[in-house]
C-alpha positions as CSV (number, residue, x, y, z in Angstrom):
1,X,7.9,9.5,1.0
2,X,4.5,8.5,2.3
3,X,4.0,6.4,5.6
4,X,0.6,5.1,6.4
5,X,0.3,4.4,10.5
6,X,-1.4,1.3,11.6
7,X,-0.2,1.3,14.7
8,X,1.6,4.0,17.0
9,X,3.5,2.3,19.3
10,X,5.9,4.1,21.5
11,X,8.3,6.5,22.1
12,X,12.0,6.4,23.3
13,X,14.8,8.5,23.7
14,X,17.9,6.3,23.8
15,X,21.8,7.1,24.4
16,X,24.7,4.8,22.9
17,X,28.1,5.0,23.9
18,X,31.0,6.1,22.1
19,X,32.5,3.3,20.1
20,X,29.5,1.1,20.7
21,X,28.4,-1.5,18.5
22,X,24.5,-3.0,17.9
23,X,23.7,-5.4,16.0
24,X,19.9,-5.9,14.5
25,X,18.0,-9.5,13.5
26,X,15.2,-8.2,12.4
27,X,13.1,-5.1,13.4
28,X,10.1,-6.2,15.1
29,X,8.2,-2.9,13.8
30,X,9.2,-0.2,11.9
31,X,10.6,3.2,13.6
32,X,12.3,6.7,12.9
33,X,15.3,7.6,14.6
34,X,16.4,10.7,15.0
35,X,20.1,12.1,15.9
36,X,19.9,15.1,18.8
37,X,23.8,14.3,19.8
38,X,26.9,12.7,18.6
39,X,27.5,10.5,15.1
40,X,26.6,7.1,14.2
41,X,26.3,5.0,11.1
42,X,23.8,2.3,10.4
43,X,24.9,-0.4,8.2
44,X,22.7,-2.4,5.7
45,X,23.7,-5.2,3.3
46,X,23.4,-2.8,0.9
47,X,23.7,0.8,2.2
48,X,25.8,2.7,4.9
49,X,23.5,5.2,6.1
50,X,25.6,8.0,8.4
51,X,23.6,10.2,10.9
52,X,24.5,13.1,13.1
53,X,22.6,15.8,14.4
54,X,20.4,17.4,12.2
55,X,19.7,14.1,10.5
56,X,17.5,10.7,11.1
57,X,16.8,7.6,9.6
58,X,13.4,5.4,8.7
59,X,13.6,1.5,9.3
60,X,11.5,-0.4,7.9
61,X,10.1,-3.6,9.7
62,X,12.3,-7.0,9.2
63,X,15.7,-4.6,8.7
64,X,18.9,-6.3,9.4
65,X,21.4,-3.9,10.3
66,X,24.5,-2.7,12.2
67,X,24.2,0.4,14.8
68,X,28.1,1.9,14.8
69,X,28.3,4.8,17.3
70,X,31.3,6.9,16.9
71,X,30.5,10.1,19.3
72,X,28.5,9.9,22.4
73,X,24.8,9.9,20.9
74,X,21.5,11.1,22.2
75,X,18.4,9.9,20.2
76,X,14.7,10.0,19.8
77,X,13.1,7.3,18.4
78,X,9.3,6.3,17.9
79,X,8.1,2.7,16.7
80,X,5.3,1.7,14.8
81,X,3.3,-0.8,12.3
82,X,3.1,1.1,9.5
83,X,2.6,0.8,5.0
84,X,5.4,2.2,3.6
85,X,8.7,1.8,2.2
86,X,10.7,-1.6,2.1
87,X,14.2,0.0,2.4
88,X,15.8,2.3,4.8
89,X,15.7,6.2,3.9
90,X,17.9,9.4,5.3
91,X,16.2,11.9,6.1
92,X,17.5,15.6,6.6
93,X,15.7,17.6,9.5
94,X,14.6,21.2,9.0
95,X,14.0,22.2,12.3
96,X,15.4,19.9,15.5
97,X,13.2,21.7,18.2
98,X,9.9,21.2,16.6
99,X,11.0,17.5,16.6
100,X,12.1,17.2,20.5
101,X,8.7,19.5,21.2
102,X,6.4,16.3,19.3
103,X,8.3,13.8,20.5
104,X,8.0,14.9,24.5
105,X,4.4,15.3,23.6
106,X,4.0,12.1,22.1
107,X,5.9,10.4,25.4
108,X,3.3,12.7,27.7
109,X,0.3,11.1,26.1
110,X,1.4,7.7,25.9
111,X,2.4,7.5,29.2
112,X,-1.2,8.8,30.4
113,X,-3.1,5.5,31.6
114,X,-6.5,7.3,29.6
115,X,-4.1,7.8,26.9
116,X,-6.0,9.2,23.4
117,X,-5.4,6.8,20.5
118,X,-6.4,9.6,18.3
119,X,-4.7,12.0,19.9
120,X,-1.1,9.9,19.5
121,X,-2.3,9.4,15.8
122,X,-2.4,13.0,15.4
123,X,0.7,13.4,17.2
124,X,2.7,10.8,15.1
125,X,1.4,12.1,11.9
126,X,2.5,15.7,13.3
127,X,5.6,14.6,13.5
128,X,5.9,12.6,9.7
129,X,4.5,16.0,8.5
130,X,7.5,17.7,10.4
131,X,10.3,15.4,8.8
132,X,9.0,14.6,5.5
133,X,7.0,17.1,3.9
134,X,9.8,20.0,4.4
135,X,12.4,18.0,2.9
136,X,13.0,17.9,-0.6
137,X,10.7,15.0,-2.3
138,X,13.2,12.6,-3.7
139,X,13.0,9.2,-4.0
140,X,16.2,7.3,-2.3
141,X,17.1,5.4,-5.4
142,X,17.2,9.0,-7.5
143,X,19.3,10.9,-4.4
144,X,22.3,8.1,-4.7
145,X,22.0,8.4,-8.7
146,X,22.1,12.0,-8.6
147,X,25.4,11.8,-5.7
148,X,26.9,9.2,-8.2
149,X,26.4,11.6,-11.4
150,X,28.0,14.4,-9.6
151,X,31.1,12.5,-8.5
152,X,31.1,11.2,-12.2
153,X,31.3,15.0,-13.5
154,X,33.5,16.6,-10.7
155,X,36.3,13.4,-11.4
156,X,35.9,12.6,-15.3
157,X,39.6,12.7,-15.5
158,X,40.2,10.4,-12.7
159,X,41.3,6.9,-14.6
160,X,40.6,5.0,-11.1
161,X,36.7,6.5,-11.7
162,X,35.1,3.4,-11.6
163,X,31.5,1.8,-10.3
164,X,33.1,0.2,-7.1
165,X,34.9,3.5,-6.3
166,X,31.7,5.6,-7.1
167,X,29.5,3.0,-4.3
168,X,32.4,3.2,-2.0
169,X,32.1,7.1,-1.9
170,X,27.8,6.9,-1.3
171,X,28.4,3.9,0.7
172,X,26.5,1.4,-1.1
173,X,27.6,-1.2,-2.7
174,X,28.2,-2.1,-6.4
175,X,25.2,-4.8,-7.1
176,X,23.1,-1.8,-5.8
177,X,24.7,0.7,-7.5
178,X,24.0,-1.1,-10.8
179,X,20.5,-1.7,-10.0
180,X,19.1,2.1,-9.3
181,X,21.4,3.4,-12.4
182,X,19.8,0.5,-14.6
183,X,15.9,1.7,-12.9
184,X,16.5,5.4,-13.1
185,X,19.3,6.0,-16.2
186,X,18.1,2.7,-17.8
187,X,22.6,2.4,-18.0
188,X,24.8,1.1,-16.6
189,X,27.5,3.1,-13.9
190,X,30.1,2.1,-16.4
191,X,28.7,3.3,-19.8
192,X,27.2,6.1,-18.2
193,X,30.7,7.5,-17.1
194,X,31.9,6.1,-20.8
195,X,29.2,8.7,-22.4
196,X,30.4,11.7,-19.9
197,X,33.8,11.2,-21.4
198,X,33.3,10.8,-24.4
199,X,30.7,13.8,-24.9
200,X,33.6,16.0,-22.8
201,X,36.1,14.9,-25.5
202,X,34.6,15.7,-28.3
203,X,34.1,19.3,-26.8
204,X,37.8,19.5,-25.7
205,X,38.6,18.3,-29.2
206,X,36.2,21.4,-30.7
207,X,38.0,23.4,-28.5
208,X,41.5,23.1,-29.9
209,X,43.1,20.6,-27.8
210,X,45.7,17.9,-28.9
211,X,44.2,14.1,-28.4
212,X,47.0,13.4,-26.4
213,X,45.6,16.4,-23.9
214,X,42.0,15.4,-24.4
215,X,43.1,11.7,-23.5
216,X,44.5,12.9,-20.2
217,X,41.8,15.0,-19.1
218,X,39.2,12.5,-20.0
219,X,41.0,9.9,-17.3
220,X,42.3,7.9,-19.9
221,X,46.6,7.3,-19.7
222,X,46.5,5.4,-23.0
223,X,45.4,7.8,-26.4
224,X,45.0,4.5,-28.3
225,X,43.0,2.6,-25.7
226,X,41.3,6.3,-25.7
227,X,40.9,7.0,-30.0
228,X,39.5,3.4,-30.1
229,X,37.1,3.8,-27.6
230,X,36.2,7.1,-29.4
231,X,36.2,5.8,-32.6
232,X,33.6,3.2,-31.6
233,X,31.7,5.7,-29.9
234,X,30.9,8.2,-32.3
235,X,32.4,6.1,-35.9
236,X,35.3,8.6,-36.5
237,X,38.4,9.1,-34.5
238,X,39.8,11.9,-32.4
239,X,41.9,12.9,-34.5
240,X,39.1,13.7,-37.1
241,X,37.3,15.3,-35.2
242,X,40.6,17.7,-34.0
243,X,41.1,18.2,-37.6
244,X,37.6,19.5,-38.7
245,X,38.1,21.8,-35.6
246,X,40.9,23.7,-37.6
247,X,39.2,23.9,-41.2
């Protein structure tokens, strides 16, 4: 992710009780928080974003959103006019103390009534260089695809396996869902986990195993809703495919 500054602002560290609840009508700047203590969640229309220590968040400016605190929280945040991102990202910290160290620095120099704009711009940029660059360089959209893919693999043989139960585990929702499959897989959630079964049937069918077996473990509870499914996938059924197995 790349931010460009236009304008440092300030500094804050901030606690939130336990339980506490904030809502947000749009951010008047954007801002990185960052999680020393405790666990919260910040909630977007379209996103749940969790943070706990070891972790942060960028919000971009004009955010709605919902600050639940669930733990006692300590946090550092710093606010600024900046060229970036329109949507909120996660971000996974590397090393916490280097953080606290800029962001006390930062404060210092802000507070100083001579205070060095280019100093604090050197500062700020320290501290983007700090969070982002050690992190691995994902976009957003491609980290929630890739979570969804591996909950698609792991639970094939779920029948429940569905695109509302896959955003309910990443905490998005399913509009969204559909949107970063359809911009990164160019698929849908749905035929996407249609193709994963399909391709592990056929294997479990090379293998040697009955289509009533394969069926199951493909997360399907009907074989004939499951061989005509098949049989429109690939233009033969599973039986034929069983039986070309044992030739």
């Amino acid at each position: 992710m790349e931010i460009l500054i236009k304008k440092p602002l300030e500094v804050l560290k901030t606690q939130l009780k336990s339980g506490s609840y904030h809502i947000m009508h749009g951010r008047r700047s954007s801002g990185i928080i960052v999680v020393l203590h405790g666990r919260m969640e910040f909630v977007f229309d379209e996103i749940s974003i969790p943070c706990e220590y070891g972790h942060g968040i960028y919000i971009p400016e004009g955010a709605e959103y919902t600050i639940r605190s669930y733990e006692c929280s300590e946090n550092r945040v710093f606010n600024f006019y900046d060229e970036a991102e329109s949507v909120p990202v996660p971000i996974e910290i590397f090393d916490t103390g280097a953080i606290e160290r800029l962001f006390d620095e930062s404060e210092r120099e802000l507070l100083k009534s001579n205070c060095s704009q280019n100093k604090v711009f050197s500062l700020f940029y320290r501290l983007l260089s700090e969070l982002f660059d050690k992190s691995p360089c994902l976009e957003t959209g491609e980290k929630y695809v890739r979570l969804a893919e591996d909950i698609i693999v792991k639970g094939i043989s779920d029948a429940s396996l569905s695109c509302k139960t896959i955003a309910d585990r990443i905490s998005v929702s399913e509009v969204y869902l559909r949107k970063l499959f359809a911009k990164h897989r160019e698929i849908s959630p749905s035929r996407y986990i249609q193709n994963i079964r399909m391709s592990k049937a056929q294997a479990y069918l090379s293998d040697g195993y009955s289509v009533g077996e394969t069926a199951e473990m493909v997360g399907y509870g009907d074989i004939y809703q499951f061989s005509r499914v098949y049989k429109k996938h690939f233009g033969y059924s599973p039986r034929a495919t069983a039986q070309k197995n044992k030739l």
